[in-house]
ZADO-1210 file (C-alpha; in nm, 4 decimals, padded with zeros to 6 digits):
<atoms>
<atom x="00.8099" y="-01.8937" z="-09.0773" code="UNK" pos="1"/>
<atom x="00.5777" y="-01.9819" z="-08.8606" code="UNK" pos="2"/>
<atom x="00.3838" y="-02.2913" z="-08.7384" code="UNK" pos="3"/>
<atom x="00.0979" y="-02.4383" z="-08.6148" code="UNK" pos="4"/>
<atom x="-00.0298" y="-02.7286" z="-08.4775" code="UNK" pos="5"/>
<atom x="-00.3637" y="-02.8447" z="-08.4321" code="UNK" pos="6"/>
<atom x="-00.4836" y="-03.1513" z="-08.1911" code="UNK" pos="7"/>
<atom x="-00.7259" y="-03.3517" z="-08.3495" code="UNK" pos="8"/>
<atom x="-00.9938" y="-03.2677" z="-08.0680" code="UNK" pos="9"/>
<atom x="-00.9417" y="-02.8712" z="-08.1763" code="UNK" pos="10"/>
<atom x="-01.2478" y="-02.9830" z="-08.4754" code="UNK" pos="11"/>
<atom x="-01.4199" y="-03.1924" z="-08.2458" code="UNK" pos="12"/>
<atom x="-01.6017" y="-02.9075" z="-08.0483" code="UNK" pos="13"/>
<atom x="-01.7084" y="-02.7564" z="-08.3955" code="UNK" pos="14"/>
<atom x="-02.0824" y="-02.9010" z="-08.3598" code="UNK" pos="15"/>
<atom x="-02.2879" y="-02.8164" z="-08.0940" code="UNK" pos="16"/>
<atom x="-02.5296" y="-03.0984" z="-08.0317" code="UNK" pos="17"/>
<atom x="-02.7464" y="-03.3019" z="-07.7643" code="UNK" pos="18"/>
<atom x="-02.7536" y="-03.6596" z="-07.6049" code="UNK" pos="19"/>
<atom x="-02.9892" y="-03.7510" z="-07.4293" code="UNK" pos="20"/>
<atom x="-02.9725" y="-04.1424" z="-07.2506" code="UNK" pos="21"/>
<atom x="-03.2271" y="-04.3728" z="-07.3239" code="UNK" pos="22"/>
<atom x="-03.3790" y="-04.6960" z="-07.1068" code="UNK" pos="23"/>
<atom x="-03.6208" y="-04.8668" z="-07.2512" code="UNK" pos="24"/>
<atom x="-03.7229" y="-05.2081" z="-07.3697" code="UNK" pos="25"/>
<atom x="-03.8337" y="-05.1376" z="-07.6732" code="UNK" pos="26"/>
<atom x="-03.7083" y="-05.3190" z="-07.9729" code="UNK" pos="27"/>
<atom x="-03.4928" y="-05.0666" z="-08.1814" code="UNK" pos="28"/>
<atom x="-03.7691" y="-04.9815" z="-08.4894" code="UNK" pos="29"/>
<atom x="-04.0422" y="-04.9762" z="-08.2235" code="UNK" pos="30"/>
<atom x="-03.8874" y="-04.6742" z="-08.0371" code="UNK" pos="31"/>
<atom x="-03.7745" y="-04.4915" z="-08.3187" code="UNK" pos="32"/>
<atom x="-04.1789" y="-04.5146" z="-08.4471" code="UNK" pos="33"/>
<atom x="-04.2981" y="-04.3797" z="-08.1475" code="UNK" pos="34"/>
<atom x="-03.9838" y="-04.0498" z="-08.1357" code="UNK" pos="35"/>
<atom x="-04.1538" y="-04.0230" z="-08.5105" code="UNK" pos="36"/>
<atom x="-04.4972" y="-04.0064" z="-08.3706" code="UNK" pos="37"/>
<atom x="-04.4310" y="-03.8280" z="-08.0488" code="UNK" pos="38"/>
<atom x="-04.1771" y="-03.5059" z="-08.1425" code="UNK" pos="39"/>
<atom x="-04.3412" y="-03.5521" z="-08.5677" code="UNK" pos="40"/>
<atom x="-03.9988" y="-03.6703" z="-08.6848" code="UNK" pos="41"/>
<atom x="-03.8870" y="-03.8872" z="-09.0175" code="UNK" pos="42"/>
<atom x="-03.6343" y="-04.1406" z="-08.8762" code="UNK" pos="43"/>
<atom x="-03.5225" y="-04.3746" z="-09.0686" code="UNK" pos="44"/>
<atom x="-03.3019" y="-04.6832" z="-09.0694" code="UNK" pos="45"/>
<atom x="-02.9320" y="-04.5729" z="-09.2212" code="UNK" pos="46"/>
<atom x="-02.8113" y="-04.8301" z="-09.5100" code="UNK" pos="47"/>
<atom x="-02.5292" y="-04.9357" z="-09.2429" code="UNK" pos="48"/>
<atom x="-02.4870" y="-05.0071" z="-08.9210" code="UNK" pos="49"/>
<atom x="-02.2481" y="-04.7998" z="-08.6631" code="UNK" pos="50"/>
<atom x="-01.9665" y="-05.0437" z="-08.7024" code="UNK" pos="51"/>
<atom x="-01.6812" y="-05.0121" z="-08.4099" code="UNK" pos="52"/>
<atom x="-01.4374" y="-05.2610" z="-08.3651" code="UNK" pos="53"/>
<atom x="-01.6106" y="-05.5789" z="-08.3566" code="UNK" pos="54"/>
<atom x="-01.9715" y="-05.4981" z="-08.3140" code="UNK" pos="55"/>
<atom x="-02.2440" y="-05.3232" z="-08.4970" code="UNK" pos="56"/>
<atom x="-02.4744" y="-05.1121" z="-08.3851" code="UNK" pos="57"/>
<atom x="-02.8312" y="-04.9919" z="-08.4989" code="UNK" pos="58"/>
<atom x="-02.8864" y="-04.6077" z="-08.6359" code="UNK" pos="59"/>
<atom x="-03.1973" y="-04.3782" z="-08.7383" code="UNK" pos="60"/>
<atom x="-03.1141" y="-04.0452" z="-08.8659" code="UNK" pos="61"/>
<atom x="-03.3371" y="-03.7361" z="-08.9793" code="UNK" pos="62"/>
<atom x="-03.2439" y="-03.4275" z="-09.0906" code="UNK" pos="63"/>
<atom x="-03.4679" y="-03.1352" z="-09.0302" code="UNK" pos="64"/>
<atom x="-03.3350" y="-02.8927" z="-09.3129" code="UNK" pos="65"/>
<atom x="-03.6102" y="-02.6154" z="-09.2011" code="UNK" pos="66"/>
<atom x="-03.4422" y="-02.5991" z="-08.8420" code="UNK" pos="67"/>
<atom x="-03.1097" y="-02.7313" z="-08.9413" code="UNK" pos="68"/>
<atom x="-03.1427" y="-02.9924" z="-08.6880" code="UNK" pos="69"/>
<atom x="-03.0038" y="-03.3402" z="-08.7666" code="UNK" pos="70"/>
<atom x="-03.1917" y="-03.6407" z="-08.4890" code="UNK" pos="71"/>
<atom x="-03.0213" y="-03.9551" z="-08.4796" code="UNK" pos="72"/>
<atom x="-03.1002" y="-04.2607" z="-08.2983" code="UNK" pos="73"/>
<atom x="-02.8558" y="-04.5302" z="-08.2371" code="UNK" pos="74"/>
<atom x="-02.8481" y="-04.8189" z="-07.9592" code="UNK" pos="75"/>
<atom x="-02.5636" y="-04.8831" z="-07.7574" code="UNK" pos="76"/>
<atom x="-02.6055" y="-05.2280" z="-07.6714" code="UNK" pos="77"/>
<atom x="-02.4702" y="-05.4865" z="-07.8879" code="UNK" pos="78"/>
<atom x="-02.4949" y="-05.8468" z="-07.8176" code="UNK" pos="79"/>
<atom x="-02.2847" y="-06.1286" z="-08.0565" code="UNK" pos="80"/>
<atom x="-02.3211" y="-06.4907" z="-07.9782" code="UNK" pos="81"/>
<atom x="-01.9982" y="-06.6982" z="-08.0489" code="UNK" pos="82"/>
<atom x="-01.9245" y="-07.0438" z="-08.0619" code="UNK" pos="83"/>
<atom x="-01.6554" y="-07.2060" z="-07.8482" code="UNK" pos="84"/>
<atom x="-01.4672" y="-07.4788" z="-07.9513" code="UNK" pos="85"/>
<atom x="-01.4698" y="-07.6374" z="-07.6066" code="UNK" pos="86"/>
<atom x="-01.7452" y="-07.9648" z="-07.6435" code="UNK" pos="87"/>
<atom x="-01.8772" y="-08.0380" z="-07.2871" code="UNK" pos="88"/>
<atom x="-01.8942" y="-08.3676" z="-07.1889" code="UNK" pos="89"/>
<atom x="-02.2415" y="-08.4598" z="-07.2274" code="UNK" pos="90"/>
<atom x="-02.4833" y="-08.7660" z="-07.4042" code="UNK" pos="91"/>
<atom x="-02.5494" y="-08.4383" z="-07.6571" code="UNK" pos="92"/>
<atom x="-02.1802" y="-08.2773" z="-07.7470" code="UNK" pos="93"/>
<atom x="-02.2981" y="-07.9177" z="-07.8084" code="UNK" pos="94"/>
<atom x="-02.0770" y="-07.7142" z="-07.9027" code="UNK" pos="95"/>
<atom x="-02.1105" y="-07.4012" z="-07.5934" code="UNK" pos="96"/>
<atom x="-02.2068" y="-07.0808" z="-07.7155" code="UNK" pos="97"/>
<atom x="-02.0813" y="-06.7651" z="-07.5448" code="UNK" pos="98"/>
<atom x="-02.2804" y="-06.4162" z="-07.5788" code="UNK" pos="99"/>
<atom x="-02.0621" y="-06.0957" z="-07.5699" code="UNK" pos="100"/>
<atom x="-02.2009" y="-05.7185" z="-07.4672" code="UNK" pos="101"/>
<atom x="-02.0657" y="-05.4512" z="-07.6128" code="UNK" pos="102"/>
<atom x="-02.1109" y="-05.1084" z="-07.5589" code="UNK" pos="103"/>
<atom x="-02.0688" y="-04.8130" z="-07.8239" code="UNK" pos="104"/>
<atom x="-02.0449" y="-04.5457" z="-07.5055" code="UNK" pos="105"/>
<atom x="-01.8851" y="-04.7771" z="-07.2378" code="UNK" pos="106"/>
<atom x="-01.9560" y="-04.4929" z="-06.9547" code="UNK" pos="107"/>
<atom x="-02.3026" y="-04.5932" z="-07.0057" code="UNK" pos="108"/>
<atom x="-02.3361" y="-04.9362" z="-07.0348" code="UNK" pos="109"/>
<atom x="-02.6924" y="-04.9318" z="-06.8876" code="UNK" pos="110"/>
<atom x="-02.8543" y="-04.7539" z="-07.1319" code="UNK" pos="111"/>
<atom x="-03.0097" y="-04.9160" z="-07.4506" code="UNK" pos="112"/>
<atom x="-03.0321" y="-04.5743" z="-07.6674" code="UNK" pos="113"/>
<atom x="-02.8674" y="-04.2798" z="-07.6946" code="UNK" pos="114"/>
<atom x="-03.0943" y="-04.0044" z="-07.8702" code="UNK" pos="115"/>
<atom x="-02.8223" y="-03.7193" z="-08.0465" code="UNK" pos="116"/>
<atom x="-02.9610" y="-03.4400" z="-08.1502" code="UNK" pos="117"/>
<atom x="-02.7420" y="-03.1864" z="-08.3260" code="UNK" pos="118"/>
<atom x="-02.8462" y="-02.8156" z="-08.3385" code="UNK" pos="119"/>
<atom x="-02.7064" y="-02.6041" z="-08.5378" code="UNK" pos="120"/>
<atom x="-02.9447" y="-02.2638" z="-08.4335" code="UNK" pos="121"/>
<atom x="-03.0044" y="-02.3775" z="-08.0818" code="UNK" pos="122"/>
<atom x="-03.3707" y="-02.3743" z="-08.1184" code="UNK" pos="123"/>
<atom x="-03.4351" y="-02.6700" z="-07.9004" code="UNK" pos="124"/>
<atom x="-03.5431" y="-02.7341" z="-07.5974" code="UNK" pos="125"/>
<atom x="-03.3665" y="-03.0450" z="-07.4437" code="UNK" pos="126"/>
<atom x="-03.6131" y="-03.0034" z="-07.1155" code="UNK" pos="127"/>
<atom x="-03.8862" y="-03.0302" z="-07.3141" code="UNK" pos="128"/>
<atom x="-03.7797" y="-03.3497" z="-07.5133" code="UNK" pos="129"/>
<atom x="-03.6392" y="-03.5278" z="-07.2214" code="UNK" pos="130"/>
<atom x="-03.9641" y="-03.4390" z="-07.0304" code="UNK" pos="131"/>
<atom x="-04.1719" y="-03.5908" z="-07.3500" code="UNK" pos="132"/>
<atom x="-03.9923" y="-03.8659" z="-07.3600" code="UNK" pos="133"/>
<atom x="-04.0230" y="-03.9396" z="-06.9901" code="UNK" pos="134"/>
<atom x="-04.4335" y="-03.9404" z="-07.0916" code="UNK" pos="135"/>
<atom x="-04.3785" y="-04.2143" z="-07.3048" code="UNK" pos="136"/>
<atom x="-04.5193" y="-04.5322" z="-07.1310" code="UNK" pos="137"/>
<atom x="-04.2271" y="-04.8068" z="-07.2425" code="UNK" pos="138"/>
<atom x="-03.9366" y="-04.5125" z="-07.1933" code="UNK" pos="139"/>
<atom x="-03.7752" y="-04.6000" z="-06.8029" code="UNK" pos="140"/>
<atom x="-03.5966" y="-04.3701" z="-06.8241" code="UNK" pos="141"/>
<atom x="-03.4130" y="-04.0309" z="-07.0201" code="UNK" pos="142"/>
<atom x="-03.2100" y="-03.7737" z="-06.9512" code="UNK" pos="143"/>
<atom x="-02.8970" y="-03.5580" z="-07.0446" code="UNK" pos="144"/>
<atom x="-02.5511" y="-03.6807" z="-07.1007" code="UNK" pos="145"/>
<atom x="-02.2840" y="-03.4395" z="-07.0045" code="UNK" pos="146"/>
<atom x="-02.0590" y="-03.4896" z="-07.3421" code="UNK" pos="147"/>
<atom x="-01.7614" y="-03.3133" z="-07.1840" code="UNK" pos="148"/>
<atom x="-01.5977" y="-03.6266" z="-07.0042" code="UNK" pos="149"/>
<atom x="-01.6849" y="-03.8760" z="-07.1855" code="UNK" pos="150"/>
<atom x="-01.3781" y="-04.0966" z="-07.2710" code="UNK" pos="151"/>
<atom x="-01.5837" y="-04.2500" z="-07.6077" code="UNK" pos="152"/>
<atom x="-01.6667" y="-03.9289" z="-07.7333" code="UNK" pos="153"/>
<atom x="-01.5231" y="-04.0452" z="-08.0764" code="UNK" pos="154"/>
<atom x="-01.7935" y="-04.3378" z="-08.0988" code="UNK" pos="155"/>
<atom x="-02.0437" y="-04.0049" z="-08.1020" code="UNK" pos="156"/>
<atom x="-01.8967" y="-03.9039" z="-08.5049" code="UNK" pos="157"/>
<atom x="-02.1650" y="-04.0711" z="-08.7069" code="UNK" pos="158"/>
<atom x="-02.1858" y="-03.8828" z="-09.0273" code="UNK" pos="159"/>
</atoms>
């Protein structure tokens, strides 16, 4: 009889799909109203946020069921303020607070937004979006991640 084995990465390269790096300042909602205005998109805010390990992250997702294109938005910054227990030694004993960064794609931990498109007829033009969104006045900054070596690639599995 025989056997096989499969490596969990043998489903991973199932969907074919685009990321495209985002630097901008925009608040989260403010950037994913102007991708609605700019390509005529329907993000919208999921129910939850991209939870992994300790931090959460923000995510807009769209599915264009005429192309059979899904767009998804999320940021990869995550910032949580903590309280230490150490009081300083002040006339006001604050308690110090600490703020933690977190990334979702650590290789990338200068970009604020990651922009995934995944395309199921490859009908899109990723030149033609990144060049789009480098017209937008409050975008620094877009262009295409290589998906191929990226150690995080499991942090990219939204649905």
């Amino acid at each position: 009889m025989t056997s096989f084995k499969m490596e969990l990465d043998d489903f991973g390269e199932c969907e074919t799909f685009i990321l495209i790096a985002v630097h901008s300042t925009l608040e989260d909602y403010r950037l994913a109203y102007i991708l609605n205005k700019k390509f005529n998109l329907k993000l919208k805010r999921i129910t939850e946020d991209l939870d992994v390990a300790e931090a959460n992250y923000s995510c807009f997702e769209w599915n264009d069921f005429n192309l059979m294109n899904t767009w998804t938005l999320f940021s990869n910054i995550c910032k949580i303020e903590k309280k230490t227990n150490k009081i300083t030694e002040s006339l006001f004993s604050n308690k110090e607070h600490i703020v933690r960064i977190y990334n979702l794609i650590p290789e990338h931990k200068t970009t604020n937004y990651f922009l995934k498109i995944s395309n199921q007829e490859g009908s899109i033009d990723e030149q033609e979006i990144i060049d789009q969104l480098g017209s937008v006045p409050n975008i620094i900054l877009a262009y295409k991640v290589e998906t191929e070596n990226l150690k995080s690639k499991s942090n990219l599995i939204i649905n």
